[in-house]
FIKOLZA-1660 file (N, C-alpha, C; in steps of 0.1 Angstrom, whole numbers, plus 5000, padded with zeros to 4 digits):
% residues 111
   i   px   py   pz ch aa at
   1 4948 5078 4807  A  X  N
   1 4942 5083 4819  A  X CA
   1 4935 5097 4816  A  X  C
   2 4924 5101 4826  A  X  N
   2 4918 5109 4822  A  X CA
   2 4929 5123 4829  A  X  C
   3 4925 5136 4822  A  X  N
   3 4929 5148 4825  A  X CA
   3 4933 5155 4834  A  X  C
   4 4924 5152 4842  A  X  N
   4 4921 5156 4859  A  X CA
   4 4932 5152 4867  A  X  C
   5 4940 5141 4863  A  X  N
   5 4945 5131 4873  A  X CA
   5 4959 5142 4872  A  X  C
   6 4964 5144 4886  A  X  N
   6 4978 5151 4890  A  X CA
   6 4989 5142 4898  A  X  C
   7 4996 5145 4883  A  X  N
   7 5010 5134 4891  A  X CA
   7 5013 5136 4909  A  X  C
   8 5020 5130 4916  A  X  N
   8 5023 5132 4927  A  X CA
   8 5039 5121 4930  A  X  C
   9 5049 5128 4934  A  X  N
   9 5063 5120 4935  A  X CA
   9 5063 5121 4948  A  X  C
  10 5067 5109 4957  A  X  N
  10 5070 5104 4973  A  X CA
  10 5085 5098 4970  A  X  C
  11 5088 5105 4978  A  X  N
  11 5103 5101 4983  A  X CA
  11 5103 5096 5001  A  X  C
  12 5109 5080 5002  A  X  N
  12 5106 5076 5013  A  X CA
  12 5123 5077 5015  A  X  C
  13 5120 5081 5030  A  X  N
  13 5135 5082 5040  A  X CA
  13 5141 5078 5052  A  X  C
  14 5147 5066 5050  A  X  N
  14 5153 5057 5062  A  X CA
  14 5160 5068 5069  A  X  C
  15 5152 5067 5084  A  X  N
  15 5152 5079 5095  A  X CA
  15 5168 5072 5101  A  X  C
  16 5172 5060 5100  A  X  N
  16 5187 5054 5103  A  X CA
  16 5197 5064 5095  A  X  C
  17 5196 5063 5083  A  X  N
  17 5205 5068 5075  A  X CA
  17 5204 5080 5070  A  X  C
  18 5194 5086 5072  A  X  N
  18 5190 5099 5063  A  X CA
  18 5194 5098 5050  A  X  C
  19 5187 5086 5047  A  X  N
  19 5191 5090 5031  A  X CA
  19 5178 5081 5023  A  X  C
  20 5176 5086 5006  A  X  N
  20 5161 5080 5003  A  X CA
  20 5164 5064 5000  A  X  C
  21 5152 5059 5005  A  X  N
  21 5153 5042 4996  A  X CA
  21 5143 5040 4987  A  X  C
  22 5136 5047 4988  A  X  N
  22 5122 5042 4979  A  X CA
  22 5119 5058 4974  A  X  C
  23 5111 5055 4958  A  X  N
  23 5107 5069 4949  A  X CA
  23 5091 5059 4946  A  X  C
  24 5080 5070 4947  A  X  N
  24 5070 5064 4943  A  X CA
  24 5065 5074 4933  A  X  C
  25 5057 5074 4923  A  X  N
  25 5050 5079 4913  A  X CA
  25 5039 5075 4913  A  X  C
  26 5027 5083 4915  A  X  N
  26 5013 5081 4909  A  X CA
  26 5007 5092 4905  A  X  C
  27 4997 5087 4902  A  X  N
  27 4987 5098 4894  A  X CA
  27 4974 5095 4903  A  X  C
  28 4968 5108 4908  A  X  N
  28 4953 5104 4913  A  X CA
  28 4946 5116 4912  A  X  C
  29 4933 5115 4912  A  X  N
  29 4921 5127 4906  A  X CA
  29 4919 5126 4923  A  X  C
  30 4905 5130 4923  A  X  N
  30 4902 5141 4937  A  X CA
  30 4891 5128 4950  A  X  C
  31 4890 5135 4958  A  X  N
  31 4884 5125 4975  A  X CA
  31 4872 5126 4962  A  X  C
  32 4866 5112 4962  A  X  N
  32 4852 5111 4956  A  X CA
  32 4838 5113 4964  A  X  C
  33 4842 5117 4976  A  X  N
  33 4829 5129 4983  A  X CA
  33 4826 5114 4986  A  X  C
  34 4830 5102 4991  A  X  N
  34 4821 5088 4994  A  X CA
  34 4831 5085 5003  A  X  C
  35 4824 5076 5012  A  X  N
  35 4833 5067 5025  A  X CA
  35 4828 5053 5020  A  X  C
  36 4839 5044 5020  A  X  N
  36 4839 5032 5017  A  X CA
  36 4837 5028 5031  A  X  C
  37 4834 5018 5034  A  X  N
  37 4838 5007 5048  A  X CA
  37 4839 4993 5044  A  X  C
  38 4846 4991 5045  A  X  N
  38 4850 4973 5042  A  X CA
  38 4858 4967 5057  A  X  C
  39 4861 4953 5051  A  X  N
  39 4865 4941 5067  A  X CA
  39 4879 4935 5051  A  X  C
  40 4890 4934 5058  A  X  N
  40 4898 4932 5050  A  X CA
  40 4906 4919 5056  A  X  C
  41 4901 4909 5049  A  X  N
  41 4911 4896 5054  A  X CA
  41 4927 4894 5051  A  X  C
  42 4933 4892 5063  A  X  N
  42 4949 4888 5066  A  X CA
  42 4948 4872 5065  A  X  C
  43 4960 4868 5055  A  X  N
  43 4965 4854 5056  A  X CA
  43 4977 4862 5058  A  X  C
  44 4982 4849 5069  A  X  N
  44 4996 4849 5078  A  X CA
  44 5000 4832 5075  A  X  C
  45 5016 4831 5067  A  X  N
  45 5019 4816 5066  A  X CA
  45 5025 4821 5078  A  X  C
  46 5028 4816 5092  A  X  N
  46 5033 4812 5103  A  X CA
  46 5048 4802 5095  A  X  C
  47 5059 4808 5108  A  X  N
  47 5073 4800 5108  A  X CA
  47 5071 4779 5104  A  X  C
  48 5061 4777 5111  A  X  N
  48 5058 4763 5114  A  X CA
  48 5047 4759 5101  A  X  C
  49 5046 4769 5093  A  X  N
  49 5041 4764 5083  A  X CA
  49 5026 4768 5080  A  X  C
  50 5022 4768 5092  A  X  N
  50 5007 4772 5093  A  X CA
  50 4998 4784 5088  A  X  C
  51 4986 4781 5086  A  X  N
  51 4980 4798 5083  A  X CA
  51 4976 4798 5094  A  X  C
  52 4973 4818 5098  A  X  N
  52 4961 4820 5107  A  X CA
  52 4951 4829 5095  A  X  C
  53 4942 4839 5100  A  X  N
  53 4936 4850 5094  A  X CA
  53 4928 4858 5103  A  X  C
  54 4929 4871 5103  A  X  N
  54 4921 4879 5109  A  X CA
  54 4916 4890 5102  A  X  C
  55 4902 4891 5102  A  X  N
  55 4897 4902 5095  A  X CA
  55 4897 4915 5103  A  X  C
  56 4901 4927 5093  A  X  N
  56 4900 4937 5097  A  X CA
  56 4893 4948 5097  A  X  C
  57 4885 4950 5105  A  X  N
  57 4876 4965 5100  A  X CA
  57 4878 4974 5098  A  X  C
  58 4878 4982 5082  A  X  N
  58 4881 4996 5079  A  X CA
  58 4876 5006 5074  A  X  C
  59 4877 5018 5075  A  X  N
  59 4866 5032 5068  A  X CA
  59 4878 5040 5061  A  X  C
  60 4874 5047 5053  A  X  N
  60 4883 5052 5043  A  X CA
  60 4875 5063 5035  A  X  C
  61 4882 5073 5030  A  X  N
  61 4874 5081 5021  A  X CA
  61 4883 5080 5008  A  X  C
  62 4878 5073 4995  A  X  N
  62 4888 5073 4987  A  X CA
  62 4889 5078 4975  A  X  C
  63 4901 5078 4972  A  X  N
  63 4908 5087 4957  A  X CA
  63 4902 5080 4947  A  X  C
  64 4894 5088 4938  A  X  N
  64 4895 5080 4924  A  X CA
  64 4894 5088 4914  A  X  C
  65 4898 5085 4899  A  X  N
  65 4908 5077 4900  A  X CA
  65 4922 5079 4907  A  X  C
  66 4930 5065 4906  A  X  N
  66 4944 5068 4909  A  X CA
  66 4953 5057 4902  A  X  C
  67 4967 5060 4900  A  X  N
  67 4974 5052 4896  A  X CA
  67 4989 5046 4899  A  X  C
  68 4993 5039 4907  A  X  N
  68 5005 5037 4904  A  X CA
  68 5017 5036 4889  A  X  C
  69 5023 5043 4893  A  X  N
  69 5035 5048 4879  A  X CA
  69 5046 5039 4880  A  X  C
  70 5053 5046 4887  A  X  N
  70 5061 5039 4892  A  X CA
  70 5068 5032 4907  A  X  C
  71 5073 5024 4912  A  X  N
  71 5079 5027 4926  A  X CA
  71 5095 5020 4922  A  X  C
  72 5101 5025 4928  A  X  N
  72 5120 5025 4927  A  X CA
  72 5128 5024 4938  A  X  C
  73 5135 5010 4941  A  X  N
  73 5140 5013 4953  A  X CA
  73 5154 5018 4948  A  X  C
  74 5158 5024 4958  A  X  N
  74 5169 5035 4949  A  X CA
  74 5189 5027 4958  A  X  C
  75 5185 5016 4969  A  X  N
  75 5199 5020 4974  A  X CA
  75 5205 5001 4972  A  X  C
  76 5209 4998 4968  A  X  N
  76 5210 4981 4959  A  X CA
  76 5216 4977 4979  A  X  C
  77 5222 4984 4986  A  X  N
  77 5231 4979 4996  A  X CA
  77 5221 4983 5005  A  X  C
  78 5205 4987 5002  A  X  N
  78 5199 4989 5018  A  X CA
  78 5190 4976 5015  A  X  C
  79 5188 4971 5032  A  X  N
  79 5179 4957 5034  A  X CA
  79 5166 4955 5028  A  X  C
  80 5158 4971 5024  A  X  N
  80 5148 4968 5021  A  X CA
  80 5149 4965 5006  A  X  C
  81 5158 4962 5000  A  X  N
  81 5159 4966 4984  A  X CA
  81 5160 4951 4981  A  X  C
  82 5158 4943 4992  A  X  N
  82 5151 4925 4981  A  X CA
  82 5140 4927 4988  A  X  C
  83 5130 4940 4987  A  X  N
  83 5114 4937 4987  A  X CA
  83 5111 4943 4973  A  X  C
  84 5119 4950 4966  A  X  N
  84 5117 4955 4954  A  X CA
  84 5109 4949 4944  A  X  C
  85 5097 4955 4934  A  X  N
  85 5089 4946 4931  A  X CA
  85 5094 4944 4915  A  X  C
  86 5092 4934 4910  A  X  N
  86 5093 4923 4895  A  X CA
  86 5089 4942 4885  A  X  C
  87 5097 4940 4875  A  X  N
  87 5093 4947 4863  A  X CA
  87 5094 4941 4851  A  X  C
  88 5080 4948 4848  A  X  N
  88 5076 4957 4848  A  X CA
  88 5070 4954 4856  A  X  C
  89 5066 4970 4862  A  X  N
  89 5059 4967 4876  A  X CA
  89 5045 4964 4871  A  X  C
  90 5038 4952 4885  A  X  N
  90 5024 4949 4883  A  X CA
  90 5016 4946 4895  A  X  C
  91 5006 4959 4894  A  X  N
  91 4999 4962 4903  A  X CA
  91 4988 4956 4906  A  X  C
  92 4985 4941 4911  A  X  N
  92 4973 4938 4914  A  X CA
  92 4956 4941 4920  A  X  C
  93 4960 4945 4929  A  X  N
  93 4951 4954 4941  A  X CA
  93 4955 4970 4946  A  X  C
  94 4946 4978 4947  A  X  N
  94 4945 4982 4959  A  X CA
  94 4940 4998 4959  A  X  C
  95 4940 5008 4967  A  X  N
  95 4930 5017 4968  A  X CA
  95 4943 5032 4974  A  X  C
  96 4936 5048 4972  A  X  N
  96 4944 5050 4978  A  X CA
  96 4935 5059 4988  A  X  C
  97 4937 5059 5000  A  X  N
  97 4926 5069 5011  A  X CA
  97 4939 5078 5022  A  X  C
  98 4938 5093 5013  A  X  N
  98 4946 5096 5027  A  X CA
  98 4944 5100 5041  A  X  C
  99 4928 5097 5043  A  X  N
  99 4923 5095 5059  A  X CA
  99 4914 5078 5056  A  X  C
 100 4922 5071 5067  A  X  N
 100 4916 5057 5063  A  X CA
 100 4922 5055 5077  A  X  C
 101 4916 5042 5083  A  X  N
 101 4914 5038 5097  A  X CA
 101 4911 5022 5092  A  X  C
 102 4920 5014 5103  A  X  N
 102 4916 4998 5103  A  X CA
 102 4918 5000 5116  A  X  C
 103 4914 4986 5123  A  X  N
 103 4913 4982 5135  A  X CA
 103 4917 4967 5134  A  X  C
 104 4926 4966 5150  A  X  N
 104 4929 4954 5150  A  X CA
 104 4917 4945 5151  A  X  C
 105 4919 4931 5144  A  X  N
 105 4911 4918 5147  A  X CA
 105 4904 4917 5162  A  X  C
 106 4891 4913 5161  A  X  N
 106 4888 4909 5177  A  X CA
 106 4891 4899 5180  A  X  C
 107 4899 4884 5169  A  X  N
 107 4905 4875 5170  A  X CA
 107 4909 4874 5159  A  X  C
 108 4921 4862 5161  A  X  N
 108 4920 4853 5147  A  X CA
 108 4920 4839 5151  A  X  C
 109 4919 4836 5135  A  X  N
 109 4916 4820 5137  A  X CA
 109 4928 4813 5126  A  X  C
 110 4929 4801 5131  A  X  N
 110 4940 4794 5126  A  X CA
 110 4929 4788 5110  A  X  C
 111 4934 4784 5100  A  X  N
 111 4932 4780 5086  A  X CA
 111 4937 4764 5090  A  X  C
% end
């Protein structure tokens, strides 16, 4: 990674328990002075099996670079801790904007 990039540690906190479940680590350099706008499509598998999808429209001003490090869920006995992701962790997608706006669908449609 290049130089520039400054670690940043997030501690998330179940407002139930007052206590942390998730630790996140990344690295990100500075707002790139640019507004993205993109339409970001949802697939939903539905109880009954089905898909729907609705696209979503969004503006964002984003980080670059940035990196996911690490994320840790920290409590083995809290509910969120079987969303906990496969390690080594692997990061497919995604972006980070800390002013960014979507909007709900003006519909969706069933797949």
């Amino acid at each position: 990674m290049a130089n520039d990039l400054q670690a940043d540690d997030i501690l998330f906190i179940d407002e139930a328990s007052i206590s942390p479940t998730c630790s996140n680590r990344k690295l990100q350099g500075t707002l790139g002075g640019w507004t993205q706008m993109r339409q970001l499509r949802y697939i939903t598998k539905k109880v009954d099996g089905s898909f729907f999808s609705g696209v979503y429209p969004g503006i964002a001003e984003i980080v670059t670079p940035w990196q996911i490090v690490d994320l840790e869920f920290l409590q083995p006995s809290h509910p969120v801790y079987t969303s906990r992701p496969r390690r080594p962790l692997e990061i497919t997608f995604g972006f980070y904007a800390p002013r960014s706006s979507f909007c709900y669908p003006v519909g969706e449609q069933v797949l």
